[in-house]
N, CA, C and O atoms as CSV, one atom per row, in Angstrom:
chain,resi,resn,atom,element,x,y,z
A,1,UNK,N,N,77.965,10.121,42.925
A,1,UNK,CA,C,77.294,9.064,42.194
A,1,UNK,C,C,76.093,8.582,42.997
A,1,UNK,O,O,76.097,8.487,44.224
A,2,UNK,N,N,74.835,8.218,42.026
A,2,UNK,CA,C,73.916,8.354,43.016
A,2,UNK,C,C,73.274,6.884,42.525
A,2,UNK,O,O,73.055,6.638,41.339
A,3,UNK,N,N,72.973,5.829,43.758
A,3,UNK,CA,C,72.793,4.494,43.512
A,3,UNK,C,C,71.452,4.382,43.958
A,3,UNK,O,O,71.048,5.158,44.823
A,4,UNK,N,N,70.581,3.361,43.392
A,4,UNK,CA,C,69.356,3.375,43.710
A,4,UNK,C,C,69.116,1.744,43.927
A,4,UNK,O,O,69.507,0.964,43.059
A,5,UNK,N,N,68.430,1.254,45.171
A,5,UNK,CA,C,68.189,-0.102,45.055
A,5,UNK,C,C,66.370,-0.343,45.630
A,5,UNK,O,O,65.925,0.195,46.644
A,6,UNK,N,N,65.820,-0.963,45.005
A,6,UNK,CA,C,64.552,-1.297,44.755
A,6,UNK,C,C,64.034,-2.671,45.536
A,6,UNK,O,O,64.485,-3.801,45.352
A,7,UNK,N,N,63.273,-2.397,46.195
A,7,UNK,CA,C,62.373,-3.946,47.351
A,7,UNK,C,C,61.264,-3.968,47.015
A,7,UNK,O,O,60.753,-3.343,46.086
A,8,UNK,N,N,60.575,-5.002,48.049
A,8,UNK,CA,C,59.056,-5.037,48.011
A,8,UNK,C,C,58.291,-5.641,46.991
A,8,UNK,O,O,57.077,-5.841,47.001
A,9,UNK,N,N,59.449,-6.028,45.745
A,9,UNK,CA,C,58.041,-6.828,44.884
A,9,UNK,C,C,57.833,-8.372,45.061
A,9,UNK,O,O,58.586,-8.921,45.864
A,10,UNK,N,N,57.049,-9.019,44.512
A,10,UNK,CA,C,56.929,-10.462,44.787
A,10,UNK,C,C,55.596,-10.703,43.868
A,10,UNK,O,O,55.160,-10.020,42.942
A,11,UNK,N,N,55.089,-11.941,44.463
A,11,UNK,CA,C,53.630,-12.537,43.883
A,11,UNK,C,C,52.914,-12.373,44.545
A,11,UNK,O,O,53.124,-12.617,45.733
A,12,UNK,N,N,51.765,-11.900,44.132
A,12,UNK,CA,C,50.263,-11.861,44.428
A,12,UNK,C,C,48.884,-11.965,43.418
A,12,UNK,O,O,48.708,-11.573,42.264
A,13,UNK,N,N,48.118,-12.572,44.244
A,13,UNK,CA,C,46.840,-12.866,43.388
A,13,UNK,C,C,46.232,-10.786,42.950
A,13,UNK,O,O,46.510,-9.762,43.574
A,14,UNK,N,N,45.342,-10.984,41.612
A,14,UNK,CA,C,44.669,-10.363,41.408
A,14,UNK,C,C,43.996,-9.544,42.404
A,14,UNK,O,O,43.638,-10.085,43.450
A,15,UNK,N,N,43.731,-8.038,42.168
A,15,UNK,CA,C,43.251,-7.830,43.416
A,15,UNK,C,C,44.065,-7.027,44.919
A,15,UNK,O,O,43.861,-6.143,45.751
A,16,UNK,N,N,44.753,-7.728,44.651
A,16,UNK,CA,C,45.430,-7.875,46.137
A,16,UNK,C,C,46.925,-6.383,45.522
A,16,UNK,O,O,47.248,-5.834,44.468
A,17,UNK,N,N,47.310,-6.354,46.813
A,17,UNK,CA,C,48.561,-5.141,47.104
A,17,UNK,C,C,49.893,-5.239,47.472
A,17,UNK,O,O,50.409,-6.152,48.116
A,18,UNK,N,N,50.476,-4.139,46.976
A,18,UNK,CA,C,51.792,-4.407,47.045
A,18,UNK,C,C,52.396,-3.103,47.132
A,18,UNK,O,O,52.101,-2.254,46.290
A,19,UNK,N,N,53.459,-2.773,48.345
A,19,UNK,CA,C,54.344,-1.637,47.989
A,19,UNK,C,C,55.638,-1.334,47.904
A,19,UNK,O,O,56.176,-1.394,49.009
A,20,UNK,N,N,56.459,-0.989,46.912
A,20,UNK,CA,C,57.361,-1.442,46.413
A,20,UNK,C,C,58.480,0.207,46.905
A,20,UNK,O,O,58.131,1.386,46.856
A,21,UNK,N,N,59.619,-0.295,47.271
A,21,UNK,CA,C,60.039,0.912,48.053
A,21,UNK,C,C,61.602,1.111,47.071
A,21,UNK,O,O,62.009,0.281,46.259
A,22,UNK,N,N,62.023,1.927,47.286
A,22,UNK,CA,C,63.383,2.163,46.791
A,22,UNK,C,C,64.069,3.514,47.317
A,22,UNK,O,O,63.613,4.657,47.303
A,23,UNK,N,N,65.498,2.964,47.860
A,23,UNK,CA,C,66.174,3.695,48.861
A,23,UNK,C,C,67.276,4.526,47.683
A,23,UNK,O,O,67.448,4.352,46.476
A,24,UNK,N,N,67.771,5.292,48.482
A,24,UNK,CA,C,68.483,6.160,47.312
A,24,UNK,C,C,70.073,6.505,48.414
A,24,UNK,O,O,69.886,6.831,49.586
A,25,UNK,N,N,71.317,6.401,47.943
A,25,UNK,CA,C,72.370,7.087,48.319
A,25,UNK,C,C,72.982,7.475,47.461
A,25,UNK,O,O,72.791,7.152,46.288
A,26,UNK,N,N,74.105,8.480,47.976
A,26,UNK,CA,C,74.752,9.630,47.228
A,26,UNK,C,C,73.746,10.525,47.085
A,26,UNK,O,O,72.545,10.381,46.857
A,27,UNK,N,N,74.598,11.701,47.297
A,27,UNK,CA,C,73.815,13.487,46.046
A,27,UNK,C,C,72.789,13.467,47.509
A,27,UNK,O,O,72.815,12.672,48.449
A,28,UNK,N,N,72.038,14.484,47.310
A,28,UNK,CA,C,71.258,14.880,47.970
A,28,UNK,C,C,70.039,14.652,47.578
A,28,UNK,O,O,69.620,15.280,46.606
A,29,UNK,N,N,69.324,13.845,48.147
A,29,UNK,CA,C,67.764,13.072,47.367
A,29,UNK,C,C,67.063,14.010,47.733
A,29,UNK,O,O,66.490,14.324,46.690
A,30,UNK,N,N,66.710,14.688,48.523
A,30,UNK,CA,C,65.737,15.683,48.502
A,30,UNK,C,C,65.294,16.599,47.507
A,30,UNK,O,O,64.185,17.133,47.477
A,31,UNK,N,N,66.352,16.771,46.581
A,31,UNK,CA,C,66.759,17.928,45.547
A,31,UNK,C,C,66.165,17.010,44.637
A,31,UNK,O,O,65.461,17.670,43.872
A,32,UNK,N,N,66.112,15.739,44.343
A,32,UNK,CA,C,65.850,14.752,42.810
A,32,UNK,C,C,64.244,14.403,42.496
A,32,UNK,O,O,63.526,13.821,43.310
A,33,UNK,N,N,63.761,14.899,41.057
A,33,UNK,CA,C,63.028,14.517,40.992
A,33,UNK,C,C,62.826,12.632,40.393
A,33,UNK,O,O,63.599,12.104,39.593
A,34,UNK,N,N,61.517,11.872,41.088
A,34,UNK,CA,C,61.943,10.579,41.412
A,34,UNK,C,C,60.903,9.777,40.177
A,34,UNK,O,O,59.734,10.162,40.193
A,35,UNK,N,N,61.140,9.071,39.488
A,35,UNK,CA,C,60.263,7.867,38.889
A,35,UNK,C,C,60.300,6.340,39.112
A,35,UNK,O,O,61.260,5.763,39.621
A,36,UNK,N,N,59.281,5.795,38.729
A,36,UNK,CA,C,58.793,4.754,38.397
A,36,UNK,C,C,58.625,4.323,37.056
A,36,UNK,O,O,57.842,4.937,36.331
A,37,UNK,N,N,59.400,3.127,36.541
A,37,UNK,CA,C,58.683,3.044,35.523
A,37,UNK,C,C,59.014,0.921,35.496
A,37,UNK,O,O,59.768,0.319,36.261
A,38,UNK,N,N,58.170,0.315,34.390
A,38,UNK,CA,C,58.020,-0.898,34.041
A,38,UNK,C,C,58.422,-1.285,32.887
A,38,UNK,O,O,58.330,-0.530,31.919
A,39,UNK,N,N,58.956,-2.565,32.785
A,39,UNK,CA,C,59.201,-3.201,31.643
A,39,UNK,C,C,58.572,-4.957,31.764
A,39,UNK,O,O,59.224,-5.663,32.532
A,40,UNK,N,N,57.589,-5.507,31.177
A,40,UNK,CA,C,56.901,-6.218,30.849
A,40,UNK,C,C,58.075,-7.402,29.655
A,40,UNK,O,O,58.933,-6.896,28.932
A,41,UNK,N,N,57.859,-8.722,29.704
A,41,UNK,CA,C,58.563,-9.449,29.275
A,41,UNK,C,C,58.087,-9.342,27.413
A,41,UNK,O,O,56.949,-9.602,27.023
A,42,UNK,N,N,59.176,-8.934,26.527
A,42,UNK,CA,C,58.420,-8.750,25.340
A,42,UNK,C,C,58.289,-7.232,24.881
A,42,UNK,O,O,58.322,-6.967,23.680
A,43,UNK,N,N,58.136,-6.211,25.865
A,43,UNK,CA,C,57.752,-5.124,25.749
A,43,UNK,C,C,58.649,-4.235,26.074
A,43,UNK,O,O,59.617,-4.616,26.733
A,44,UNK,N,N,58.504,-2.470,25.580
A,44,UNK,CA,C,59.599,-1.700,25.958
A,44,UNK,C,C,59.033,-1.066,27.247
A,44,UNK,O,O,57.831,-1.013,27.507
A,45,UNK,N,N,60.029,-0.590,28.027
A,45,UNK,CA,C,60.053,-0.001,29.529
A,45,UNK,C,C,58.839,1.230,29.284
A,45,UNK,O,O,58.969,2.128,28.452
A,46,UNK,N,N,58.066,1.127,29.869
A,46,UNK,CA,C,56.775,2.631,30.046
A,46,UNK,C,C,56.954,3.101,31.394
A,46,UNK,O,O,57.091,2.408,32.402
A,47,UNK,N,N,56.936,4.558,31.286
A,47,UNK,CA,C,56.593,5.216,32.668
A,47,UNK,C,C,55.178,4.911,33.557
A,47,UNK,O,O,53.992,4.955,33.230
A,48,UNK,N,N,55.669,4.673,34.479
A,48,UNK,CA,C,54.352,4.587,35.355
A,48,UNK,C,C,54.144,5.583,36.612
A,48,UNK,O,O,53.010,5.383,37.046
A,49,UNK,N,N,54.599,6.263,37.125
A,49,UNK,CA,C,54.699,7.265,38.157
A,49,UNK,C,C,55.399,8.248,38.454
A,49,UNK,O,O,56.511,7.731,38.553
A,50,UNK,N,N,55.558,9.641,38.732
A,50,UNK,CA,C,56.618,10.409,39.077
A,50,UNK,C,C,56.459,11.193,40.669
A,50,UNK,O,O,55.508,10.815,41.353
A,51,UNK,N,N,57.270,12.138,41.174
A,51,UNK,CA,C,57.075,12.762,42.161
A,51,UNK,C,C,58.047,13.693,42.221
A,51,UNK,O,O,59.179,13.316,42.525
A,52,UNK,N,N,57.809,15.014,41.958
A,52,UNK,CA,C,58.322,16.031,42.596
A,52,UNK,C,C,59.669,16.086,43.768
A,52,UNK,O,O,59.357,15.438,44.767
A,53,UNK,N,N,60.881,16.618,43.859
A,53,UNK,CA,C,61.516,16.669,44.583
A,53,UNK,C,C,60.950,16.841,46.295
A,53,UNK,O,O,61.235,16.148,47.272
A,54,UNK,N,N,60.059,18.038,46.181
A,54,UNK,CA,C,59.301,18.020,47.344
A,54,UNK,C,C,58.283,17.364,47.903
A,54,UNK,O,O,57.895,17.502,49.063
A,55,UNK,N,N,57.611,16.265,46.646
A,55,UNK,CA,C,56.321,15.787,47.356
A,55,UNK,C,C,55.187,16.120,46.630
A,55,UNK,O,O,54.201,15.426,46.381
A,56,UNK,N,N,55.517,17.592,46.230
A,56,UNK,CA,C,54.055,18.701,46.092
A,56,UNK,C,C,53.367,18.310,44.664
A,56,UNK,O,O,52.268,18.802,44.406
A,57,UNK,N,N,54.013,17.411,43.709
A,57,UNK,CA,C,53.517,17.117,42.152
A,57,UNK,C,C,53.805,15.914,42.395
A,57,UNK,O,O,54.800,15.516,43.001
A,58,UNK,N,N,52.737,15.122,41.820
A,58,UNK,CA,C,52.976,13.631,41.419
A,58,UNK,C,C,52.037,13.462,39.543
A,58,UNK,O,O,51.368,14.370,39.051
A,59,UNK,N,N,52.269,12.180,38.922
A,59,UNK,CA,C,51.630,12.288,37.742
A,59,UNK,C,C,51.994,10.417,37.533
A,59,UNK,O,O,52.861,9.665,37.976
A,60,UNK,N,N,51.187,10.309,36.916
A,60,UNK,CA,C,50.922,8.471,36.818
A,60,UNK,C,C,50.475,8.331,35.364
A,60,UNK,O,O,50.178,9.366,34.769
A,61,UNK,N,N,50.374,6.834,34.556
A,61,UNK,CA,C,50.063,6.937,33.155
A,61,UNK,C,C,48.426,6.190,33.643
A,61,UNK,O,O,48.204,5.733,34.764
A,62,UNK,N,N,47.586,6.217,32.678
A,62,UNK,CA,C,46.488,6.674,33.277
A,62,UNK,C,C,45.916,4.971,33.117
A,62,UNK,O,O,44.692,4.891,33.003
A,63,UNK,N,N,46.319,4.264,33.108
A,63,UNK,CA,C,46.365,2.690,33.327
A,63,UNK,C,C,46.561,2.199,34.593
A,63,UNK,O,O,46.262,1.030,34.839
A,64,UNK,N,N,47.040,2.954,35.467
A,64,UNK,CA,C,47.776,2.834,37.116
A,64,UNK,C,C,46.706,4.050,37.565
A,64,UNK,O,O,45.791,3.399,38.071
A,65,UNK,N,N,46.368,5.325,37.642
A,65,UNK,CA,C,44.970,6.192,38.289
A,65,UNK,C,C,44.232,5.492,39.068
A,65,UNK,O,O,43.655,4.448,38.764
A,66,UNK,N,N,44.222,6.037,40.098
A,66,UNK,CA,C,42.979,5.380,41.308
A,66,UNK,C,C,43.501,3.882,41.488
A,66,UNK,O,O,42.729,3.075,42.005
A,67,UNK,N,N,44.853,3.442,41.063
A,67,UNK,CA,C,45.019,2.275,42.013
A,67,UNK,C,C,46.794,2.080,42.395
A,67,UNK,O,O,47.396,1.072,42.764
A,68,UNK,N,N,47.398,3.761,42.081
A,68,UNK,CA,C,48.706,3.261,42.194
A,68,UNK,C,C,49.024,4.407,43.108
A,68,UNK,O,O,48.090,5.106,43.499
A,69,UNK,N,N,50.121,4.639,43.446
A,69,UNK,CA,C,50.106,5.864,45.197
A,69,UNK,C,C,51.464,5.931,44.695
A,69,UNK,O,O,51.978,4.833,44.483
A,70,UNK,N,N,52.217,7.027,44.437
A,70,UNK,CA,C,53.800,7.452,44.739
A,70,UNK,C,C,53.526,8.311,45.640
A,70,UNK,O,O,52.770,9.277,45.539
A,71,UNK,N,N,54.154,7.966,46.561
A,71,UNK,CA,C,54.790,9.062,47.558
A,71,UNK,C,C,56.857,9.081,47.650
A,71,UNK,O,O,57.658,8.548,46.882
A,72,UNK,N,N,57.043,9.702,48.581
A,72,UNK,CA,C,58.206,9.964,49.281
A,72,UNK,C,C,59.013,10.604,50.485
A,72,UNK,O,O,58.718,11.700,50.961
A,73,UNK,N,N,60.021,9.847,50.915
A,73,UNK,CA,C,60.303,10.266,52.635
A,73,UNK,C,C,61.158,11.439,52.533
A,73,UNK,O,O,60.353,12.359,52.673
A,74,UNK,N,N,61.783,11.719,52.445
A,74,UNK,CA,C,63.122,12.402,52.090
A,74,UNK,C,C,63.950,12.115,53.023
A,74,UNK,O,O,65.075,11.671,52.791
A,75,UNK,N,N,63.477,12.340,54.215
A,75,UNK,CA,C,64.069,12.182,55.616
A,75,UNK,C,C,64.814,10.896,55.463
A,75,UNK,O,O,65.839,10.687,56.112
A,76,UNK,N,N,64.392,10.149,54.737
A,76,UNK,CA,C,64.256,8.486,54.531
A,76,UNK,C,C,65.408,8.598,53.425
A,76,UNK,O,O,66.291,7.741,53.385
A,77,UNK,N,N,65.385,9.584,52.604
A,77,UNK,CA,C,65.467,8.965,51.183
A,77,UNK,C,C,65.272,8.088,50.760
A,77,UNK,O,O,66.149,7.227,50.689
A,78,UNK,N,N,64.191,7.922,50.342
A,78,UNK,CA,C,63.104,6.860,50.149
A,78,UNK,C,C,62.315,7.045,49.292
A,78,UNK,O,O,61.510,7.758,49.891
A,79,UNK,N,N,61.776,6.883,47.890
A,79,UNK,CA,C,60.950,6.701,47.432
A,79,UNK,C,C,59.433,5.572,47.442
A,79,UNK,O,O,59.782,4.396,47.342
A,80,UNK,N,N,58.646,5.668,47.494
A,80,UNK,CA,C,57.511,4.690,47.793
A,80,UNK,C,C,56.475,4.309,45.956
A,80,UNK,O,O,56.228,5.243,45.194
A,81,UNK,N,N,56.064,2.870,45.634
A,81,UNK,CA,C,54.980,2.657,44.764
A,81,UNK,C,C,54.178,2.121,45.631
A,81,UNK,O,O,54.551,1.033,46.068
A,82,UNK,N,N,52.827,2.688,46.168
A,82,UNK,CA,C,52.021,1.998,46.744
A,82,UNK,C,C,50.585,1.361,45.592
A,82,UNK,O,O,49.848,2.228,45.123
A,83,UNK,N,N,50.340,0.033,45.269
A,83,UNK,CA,C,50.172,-0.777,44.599
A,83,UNK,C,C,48.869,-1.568,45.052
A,83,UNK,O,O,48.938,-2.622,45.686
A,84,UNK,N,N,47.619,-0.938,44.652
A,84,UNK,CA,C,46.508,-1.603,45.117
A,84,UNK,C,C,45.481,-1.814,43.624
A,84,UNK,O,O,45.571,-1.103,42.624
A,85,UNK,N,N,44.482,-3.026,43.815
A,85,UNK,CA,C,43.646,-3.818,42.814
A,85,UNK,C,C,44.812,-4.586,41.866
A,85,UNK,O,O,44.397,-5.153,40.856
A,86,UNK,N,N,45.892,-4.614,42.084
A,86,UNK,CA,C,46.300,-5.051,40.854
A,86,UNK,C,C,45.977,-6.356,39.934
A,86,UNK,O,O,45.339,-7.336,40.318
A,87,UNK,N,N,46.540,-6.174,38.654
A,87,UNK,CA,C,46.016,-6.862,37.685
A,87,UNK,C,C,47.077,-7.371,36.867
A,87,UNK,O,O,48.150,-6.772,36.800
A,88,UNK,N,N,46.791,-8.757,36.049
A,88,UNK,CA,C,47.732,-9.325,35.531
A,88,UNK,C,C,48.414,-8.614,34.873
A,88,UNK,O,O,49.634,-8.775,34.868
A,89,UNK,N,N,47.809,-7.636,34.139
A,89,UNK,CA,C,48.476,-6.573,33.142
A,89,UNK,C,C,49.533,-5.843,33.547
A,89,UNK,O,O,50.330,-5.330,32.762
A,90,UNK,N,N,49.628,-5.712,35.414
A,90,UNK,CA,C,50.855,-4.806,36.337
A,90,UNK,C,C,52.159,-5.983,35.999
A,90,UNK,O,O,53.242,-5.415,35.853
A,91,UNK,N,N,52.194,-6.952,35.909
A,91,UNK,CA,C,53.065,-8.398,35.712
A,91,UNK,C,C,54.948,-7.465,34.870
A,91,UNK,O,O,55.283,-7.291,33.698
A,92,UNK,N,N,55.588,-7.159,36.063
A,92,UNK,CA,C,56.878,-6.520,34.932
A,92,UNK,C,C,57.653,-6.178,36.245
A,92,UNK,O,O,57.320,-5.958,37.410
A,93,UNK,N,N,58.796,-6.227,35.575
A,93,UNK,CA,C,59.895,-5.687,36.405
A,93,UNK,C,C,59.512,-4.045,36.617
A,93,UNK,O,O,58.819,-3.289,35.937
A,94,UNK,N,N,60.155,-3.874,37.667
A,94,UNK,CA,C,59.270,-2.190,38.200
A,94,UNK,C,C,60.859,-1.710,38.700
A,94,UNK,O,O,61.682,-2.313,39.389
A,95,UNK,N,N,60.912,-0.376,38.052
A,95,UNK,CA,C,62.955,0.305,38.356
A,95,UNK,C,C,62.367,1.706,38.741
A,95,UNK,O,O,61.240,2.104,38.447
A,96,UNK,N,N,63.382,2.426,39.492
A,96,UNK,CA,C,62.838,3.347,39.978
A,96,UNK,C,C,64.260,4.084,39.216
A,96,UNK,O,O,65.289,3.579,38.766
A,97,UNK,N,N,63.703,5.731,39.324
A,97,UNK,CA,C,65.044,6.268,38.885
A,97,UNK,C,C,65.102,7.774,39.090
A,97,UNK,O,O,64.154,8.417,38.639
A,98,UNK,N,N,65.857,8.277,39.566
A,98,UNK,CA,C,66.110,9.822,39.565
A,98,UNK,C,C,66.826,10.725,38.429
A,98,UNK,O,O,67.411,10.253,37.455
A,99,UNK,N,N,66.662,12.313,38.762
A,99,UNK,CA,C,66.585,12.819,37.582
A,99,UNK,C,C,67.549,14.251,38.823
A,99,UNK,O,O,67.101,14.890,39.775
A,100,UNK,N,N,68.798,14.240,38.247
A,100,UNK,CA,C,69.631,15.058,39.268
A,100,UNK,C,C,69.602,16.144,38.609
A,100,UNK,O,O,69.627,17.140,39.332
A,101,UNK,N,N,69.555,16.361,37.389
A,101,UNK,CA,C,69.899,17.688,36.609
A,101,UNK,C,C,68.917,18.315,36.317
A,101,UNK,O,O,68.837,19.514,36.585
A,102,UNK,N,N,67.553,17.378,35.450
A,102,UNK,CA,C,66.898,18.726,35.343
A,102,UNK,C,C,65.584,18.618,36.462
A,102,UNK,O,O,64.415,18.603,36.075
A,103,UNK,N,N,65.957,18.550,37.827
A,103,UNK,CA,C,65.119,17.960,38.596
A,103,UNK,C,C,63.841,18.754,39.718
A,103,UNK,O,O,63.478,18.454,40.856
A,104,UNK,N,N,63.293,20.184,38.497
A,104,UNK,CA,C,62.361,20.273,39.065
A,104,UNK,C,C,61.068,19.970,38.436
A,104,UNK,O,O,61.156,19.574,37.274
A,105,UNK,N,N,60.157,20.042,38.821
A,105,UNK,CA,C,58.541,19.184,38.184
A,105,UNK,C,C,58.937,17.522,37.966
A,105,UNK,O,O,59.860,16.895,38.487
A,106,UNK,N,N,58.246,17.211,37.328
A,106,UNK,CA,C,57.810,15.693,37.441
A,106,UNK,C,C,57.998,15.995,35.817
A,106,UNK,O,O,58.115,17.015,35.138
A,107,UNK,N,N,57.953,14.052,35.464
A,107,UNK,CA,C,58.148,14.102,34.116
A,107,UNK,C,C,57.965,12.638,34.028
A,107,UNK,O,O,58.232,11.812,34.901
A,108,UNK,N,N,57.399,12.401,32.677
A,108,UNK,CA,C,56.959,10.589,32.585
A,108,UNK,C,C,57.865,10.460,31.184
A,108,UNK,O,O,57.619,9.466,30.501
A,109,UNK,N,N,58.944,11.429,30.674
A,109,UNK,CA,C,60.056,10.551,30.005
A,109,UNK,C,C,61.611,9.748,30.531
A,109,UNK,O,O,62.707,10.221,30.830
A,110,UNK,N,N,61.215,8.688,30.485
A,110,UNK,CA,C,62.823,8.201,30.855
A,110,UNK,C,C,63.789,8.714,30.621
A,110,UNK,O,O,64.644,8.797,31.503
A,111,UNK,N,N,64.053,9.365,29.062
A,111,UNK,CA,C,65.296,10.375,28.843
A,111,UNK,C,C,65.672,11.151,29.913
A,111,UNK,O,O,66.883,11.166,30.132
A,112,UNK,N,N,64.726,12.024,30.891
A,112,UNK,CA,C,65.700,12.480,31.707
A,112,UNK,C,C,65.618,12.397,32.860
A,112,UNK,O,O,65.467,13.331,33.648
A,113,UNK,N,N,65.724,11.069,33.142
A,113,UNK,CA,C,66.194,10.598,34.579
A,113,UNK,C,C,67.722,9.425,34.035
A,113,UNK,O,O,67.981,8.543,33.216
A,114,UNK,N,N,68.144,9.936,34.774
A,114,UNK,CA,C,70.021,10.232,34.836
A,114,UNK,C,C,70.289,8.264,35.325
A,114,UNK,O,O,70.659,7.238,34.754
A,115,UNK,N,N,69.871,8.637,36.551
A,115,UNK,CA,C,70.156,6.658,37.434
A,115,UNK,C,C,69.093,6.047,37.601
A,115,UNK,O,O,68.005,6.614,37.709
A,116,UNK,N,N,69.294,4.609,37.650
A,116,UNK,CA,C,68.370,3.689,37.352
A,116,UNK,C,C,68.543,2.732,38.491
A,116,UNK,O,O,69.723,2.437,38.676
A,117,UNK,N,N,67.706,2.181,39.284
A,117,UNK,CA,C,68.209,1.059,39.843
A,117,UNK,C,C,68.413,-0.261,39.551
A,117,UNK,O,O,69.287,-0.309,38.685
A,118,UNK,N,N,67.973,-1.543,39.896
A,118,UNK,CA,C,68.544,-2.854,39.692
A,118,UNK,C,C,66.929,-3.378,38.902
A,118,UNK,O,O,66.936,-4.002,37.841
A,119,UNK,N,N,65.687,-3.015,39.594
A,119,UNK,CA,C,64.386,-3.393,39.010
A,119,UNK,C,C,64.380,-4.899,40.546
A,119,UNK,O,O,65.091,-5.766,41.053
A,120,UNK,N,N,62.944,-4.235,40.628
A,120,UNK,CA,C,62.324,-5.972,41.576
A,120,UNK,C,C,60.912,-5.961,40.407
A,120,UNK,O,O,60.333,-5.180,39.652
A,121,UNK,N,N,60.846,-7.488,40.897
A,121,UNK,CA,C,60.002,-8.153,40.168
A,121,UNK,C,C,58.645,-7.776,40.265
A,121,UNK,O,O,58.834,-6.623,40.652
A,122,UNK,N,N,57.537,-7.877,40.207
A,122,UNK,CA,C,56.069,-8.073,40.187
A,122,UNK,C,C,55.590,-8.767,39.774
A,122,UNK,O,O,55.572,-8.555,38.562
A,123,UNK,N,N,54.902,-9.949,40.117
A,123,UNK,CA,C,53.652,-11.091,39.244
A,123,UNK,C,C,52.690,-11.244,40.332
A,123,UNK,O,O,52.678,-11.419,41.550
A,124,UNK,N,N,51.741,-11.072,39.169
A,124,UNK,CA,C,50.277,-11.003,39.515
A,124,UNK,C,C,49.620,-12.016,38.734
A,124,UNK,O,O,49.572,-11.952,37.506
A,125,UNK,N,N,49.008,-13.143,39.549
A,125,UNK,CA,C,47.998,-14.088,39.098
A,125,UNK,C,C,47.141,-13.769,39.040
A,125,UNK,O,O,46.633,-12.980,39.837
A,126,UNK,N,N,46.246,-14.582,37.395
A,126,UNK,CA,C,45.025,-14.336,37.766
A,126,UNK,C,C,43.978,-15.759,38.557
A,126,UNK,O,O,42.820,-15.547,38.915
């Protein structure tokens, strides 16, 4: 069983950065391909980031481009959202989630990522 728990969010002004981390146990994380995604108060959950089991593919929705960074440790099992210019519009709970089964390439549907974590917050003033 594979548990996922999510840090790093909080408040910040417009502009300003944030990187939001999420640790992974159980299963072998190296093998999982990893997402990001948001849910906004009012609104349904959208993908916002993915990454490759190895590192080597990443893919973002094109609202986050040139200001959002997924990486990952493995060593760590660790997933990373690195979070720069942001904007009131980033304002949402942010869950990270892995995808054990069909887990090679990247993918921006939630359907198939398997575990979910708890979600940390994000607000952004303007």
């Amino acid at each position: 069983q594979v548990q996922l728990v999510e840090s790093g969010g909080g408040l910040v002004q417009a502009g300003g950065s944030l990187r939001l981390s999420c640790a992974a146990s159980g299963g072998i994380f190296s093998s999982y391909k990893m997402g990001w995604f948001r849910q906004a108060p009012g609104k349904e959950r959208e993908f916002v980031a993915t990454i490759s089991a190895n590192g080597g593919y990443t893919g973002y929705v094109d609202s986050v481009k040139g200001r959002f960074t997924i990486s990952r440790d493995n060593a760590e099992n660790t997933v990373y959202l690195e979070m720069n210019s942001l904007k009131p519009e980033d304002t949402a709970v942010y869950y990270c989630a892995a995808d054990t089964y069909r887990s090679w390439g990247i993918s921006r549907s939630e359907d198939e990522y398997e575990f979910w974590g708890q979600g940390t917050q994000v607000t952004v003033s303007s």
